[in-house]
C-alpha positions, 0 to 999 in steps of 0.5 A: 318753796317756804314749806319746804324751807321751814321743813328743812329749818325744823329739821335742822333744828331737830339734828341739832338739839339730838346733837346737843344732847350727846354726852361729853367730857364731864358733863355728867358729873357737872349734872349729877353735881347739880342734882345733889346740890338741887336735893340738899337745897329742897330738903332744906327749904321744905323742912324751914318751910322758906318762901319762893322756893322756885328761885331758889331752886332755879339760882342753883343753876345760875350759880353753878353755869355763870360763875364757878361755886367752888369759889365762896367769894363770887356766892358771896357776891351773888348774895351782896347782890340780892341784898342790895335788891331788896334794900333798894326795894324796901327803900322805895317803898319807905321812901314813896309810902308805897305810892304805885308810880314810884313802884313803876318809876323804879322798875323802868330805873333799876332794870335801866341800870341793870341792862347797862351793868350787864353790857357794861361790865366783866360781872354782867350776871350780877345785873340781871340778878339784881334785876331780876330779884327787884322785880320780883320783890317790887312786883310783891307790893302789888298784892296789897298785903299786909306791910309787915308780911311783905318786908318777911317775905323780901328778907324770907326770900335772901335766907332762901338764896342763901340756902341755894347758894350756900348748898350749891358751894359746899357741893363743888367744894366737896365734888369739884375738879381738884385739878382743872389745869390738869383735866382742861390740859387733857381735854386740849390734847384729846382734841388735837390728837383727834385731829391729827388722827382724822387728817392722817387719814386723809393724808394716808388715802384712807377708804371712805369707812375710815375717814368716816370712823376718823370724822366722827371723833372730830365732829363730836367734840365740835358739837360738845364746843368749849363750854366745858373747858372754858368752866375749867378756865374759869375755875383756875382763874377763880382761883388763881391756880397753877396752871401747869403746862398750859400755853399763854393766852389760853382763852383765845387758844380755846376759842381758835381751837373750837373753829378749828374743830368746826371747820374740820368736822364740816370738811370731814363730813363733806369729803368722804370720798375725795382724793387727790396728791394736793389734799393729801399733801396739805393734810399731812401738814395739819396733821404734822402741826396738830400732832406737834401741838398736843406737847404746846410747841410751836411746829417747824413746819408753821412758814409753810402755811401761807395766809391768803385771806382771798383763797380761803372759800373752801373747809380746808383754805379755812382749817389751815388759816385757823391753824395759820393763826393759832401757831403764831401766838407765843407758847411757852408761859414759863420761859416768859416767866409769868403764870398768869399770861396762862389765866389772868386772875379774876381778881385783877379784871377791872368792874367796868369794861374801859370805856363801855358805861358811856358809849351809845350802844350800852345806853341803847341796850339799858333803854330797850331793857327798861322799856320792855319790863316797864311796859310789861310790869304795867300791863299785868296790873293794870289789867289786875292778872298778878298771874302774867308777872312772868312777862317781867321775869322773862324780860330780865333773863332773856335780854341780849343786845342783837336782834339775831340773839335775842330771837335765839333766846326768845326761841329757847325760853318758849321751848323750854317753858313748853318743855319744862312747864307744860309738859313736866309741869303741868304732867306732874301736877295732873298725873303724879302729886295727887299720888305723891305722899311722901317727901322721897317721891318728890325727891326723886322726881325734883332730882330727874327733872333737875337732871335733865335740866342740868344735862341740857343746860350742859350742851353747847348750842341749846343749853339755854333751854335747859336752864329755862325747863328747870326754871318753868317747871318749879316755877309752876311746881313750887307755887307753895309748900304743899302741892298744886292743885290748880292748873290756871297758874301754870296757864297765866304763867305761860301766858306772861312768859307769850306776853314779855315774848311779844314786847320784846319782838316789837320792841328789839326786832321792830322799833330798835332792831339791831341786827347781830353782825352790827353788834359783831362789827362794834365788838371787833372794832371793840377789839382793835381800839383796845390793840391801839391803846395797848400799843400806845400803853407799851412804853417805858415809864417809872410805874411798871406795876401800873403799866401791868394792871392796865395792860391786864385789863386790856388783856382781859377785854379782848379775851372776853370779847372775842369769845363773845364774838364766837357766841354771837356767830352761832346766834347769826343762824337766827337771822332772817331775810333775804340777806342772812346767808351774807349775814352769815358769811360776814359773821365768820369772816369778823371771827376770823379777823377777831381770832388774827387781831387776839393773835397780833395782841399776844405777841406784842402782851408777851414782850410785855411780861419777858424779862429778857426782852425789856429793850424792846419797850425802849429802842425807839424804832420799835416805840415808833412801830407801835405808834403807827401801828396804833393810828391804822388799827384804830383806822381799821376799827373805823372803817370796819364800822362805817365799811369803809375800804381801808388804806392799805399800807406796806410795811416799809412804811412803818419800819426801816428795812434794817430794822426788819432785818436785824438779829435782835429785833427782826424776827419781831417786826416782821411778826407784827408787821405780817400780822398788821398785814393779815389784819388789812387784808380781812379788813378790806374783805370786810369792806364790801361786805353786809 
């Protein structure tokens, strides 16, 4: 039974990653950008013979996935990081006179601080670099060098960065998406017209072999995900551009209209043949919806999809509560008069998420981080193997805050090192250098192994292992500027990486293990306080424009957080023991409940932001409503914690029926209300769940 379980897992796995693999909207031009930005940068730093070309090499993909290149402030951030690194590094040294405690005193602070940046602010990319560059710089003092050639090396190693950074920028300057509200827009109609297409077929009693050419555009851009259109996003809001006719809230839409895409790819593929008058009946009301979506209306059809949290077991319950939830956002950004309900501009996203710097969890997560690389960075010297210094690298670009993440991760950079160090780089280091003898050879090979880097890198499940294939392969290919001869580094190479793996796994998996449907409840309570705190925020008072900064920094929070809560979904699958198919089944129903909570927020963020509907921050019902709204959801946000069952409370209890009825401000009370409701609802669900 458990060979023929791990048989079906590695199968699995294997559809997955051949999924993964598939080509999507532009993925090859992402790559091929790549490429030329990894050309230009090794021409470089082999003709200014720079150091640590690896890291350099590897930046160019940190850069171009973490943050958009396009944008010469956030690589000039990225740079600032890397120089406050090394002068911290070099103020160590100075400062101790180089004492070896110091040295270890300073790694367990400095990836402590970094571990808490990244689980506490909306950069965390800058705390993992700053991590990752110290102890990379730190790790150099230990090879008793010459003083003078170490402090080159640290600053070598900036202008290398620079190089990469610099390269990676012009490129997307040069070759980037000129018009990514346009291109993301059109990426959001190809979706919903392939939906629509699929369950008119459905609707229409189509036979098997057209509901299965009809499936396969649908489930093909559920296996693409979002990855891409989110990079789209971020680049309009890297650059605050115009959004064009985007809907408010794009973010959170992109992220219902993936779930929708996923529940409906595993209905079409689960229902080639069935047929009644009741499916065809509901399909062709998604299809009505979908298909009145794609010009972003709000379909007159919506009332007819009733929320019943309790019947939604089946795919297609799950299509039409994600649909439910989805139409009940506000649409039109420019009758609210405001383009950045479209795409917050990321200059306007506060540094540190509100409230996250001092809470347990953040402080948890610096401690484990710190102790891994601590206890790494000790044993490589103090058995005097400098070869195995990898085991603290991977402990700063694998770290993530869940059990059931963290093997994903774990998983991905063994794969990768496998894929991208032993098999391309030990294969070029055996077969092809010693037949390379001109600078067009490694061209050429840098530029396919960048590519398939790049390509993997670019899919929406194991892109992970793209980026470490790229990283292990220079790091044993780029050992110096001539080629290698040895095949020992790669070995202890592989070995540090083995080693970091191995104190990881004890150290988040067996000593302070926390498993990812934990982290998912804390990220949706997460969610639901910051609701509460909008609502408490929404009153009339003299300073409108710092009304407006706080209620877009709350904004921005439950954006990001229910997009990571998606993130975490999938890693669920990496769960294991005798309860993961309920951690998997409260996984989904948290993103649900995440997904209806987004919704309820953007309704109350874009009475916010309309100029003709100011009355409804000063009647004093609606004030009232808010008030007593905030003290139940921050209860929910409790309770979903703790599992305990909530108090169920009828609406009657929050507004007086006149106000539910009147022609102004009935049409709103009754939406906030019927979503408070939906809220309850997956609440109690969750109550008794793991």
């Amino acid at each position: 039974m458990v060979e023929t379980s791990l048989f079906g897992t590695i199968t699995s796995l294997k559809r997955k990653f051949w999924e993964d693999l598939q080509p999507t909207p532009g993925r090859l031009n992402s790559s091929l950008r790549i490429v030329l930005a990894t050309i230009i940068t090794l021409i470089l730093m082999l003709t200014w013979r720079m150091p640590s070309i690896y890291i350099g090499m590897y930046f160019i993909f940190l850069v171009g996935r973490d943050s958009p290149t396009i944008s010469f402030r956030t690589g000039l951030i990225s740079l600032l990081t890397v120089a406050i690194a090394i002068a911290v590094e070099l103020g160590v040294v100075i400062l101790s006179d180089n004492d070896p405690m110091a040295r270890v005193l300073s790694v367990a602070i400095v990836t402590f601080v970094a571990g808490v940046l990244v689980a506490s602010t909306n950069f965390p990319t800058l705390g993992s670099t700053w991590g990752l560059i110290f102890c990379t710089v730190i790790g150099n003092w230990e090879k008793h060098a010459p003083a003078d050639s170490l402090v080159k090396g640290s600053l070598w190693l900036l202008a290398t960065l620079s190089v990469a950074v610099g390269s990676a920028v012009l490129v997307e300057y040069l070759f980037g998406d000129r018009d990514p509200a346009k291109k993301l827009e059109a990426q959001r109609k190809i979706r919903y017209q392939a939906l629509e297409k699929m369950f008119t077929v459905y609707a229409q009693s189509g036979t098997p072999e057209e509901r299965s050419a009809a499936v396969l555009p649908v489930s093909r851009l559920a296996i693409a995900g979002t990855n891409g259109m989110l990079e789209l996003y971020n680049k309009i809001a890297e650059r605050d551009l115009d959004a064009g006719t985007l809907p408010p809230g794009t973010r959170l839409r992109l992220t219902m209209l993936s779930q929708i895409l996923d529940v409906s790819a595993a209905f079409g593929l689960q229902n080639t043949e069935e047929d009644s008058p009741e499916l065809r009946r509901r399909c062709a009301i998604i299809a009505e919806q979908c298909r009145e979506l794609i010009p972003v209306s709000i379909p007159k059809i919506e009332s007819r999809l009733q929320f019943m949290p309790e019947n939604c077991v089946t795919l297609l319950d799950r299509v039409e509560a994600a649909l439910h939830a989805l139409l009940t956002m506000p649409t039109d950004a420019a009758q609210l008069g405001n383009k950045e309900l479209v795409a917050m501009p990321v200059r306007k996203a506060p540094f540190f998420i509100p409230g996250a710097v001092g809470r347990s969890d953040t402080i948890a997560f610096g401690l484990k981080i710190s102790l891994c690389a601590t206890l790494c960075y000790v044993v490589y010297n103090a058995v005097d193997w400098p070869g195995i210094s990898t085991a603290v690298i991977t402990v700063i670009v694998t770290g993530l805050s869940s059990s059931g993440a963290i093997k994903q991760r774990l998983f991905f950079r063994l794969l990768g090192s496998i894929f991208g160090g032993l098999i391309l780089g030990l294969g070029a280091i055996s077969l092809l250098f010693p037949h390379m003898d001109s600078i067009t050879s490694l061209v050429i090979l840098i530029g396919f192994v960048a590519f398939i880097s790049a390509w993997t890198a670019g899919g929406p499940r194991f892109n992970y292992v793209g980026l470490q294939m790229a990283f292990s392969f220079y790091l044993v290919a780029f050992e110096d500027f001539s080629a290698p001869t040895e095949l020992a580094p790669a070995r202890d190479r592989l070995i540090g990486i083995l080693v970091a793996l191995l104190v990881m796994w004890f150290v988040f998996d067996q000593i302070w293990p926390v498993r990812t449907v934990t982290v998912m409840r804390q990220g949706l309570a997460g969610v639901l306080k910051t609701i509460a705190s909008f609502l408490r925020l929404i009153e009339p008072r003299p300073d409108q424009k710092d009304l407006l900064e706080q209620a877009d920094a709350l904004r921005d929070q439950v954006g990001k957080t229910v997009v990571a809560l998606r993130s975490m979904n999938d890693s669920v699958d990496y769960e294991f023991g005798v309860d993961r198919e309920r951690h998997v089944r409260t996984s989904e129903m948290i993103l649900r409940t995440s997904l209806t909570a987004g919704t309820l927020f953007w309704n109350q963020f874009a009475v916010l932001y309309s100029e003709e509907d100011k009355d409804f921050l000063t009647e004093p019902d609606l004030i009232e409503m808010r008030r007593r709204l905030a003290e139940y959801i921050d209860g929910l946000a409790e309770g979903v914690v703790k599992k305990t069952v909530p108090v169920t409370v009828p609406a009657n209890a929050f507004l007086a029926p006149a106000i539910l009825n009147d022609p102004r401000y009935g049409e709103y009370s009754r939406n906030t209300i019927a979503r408070f409701e939906e809220l309850q609802a997956f609440a109690l669900i969750l109550s008794h769940e793991v």
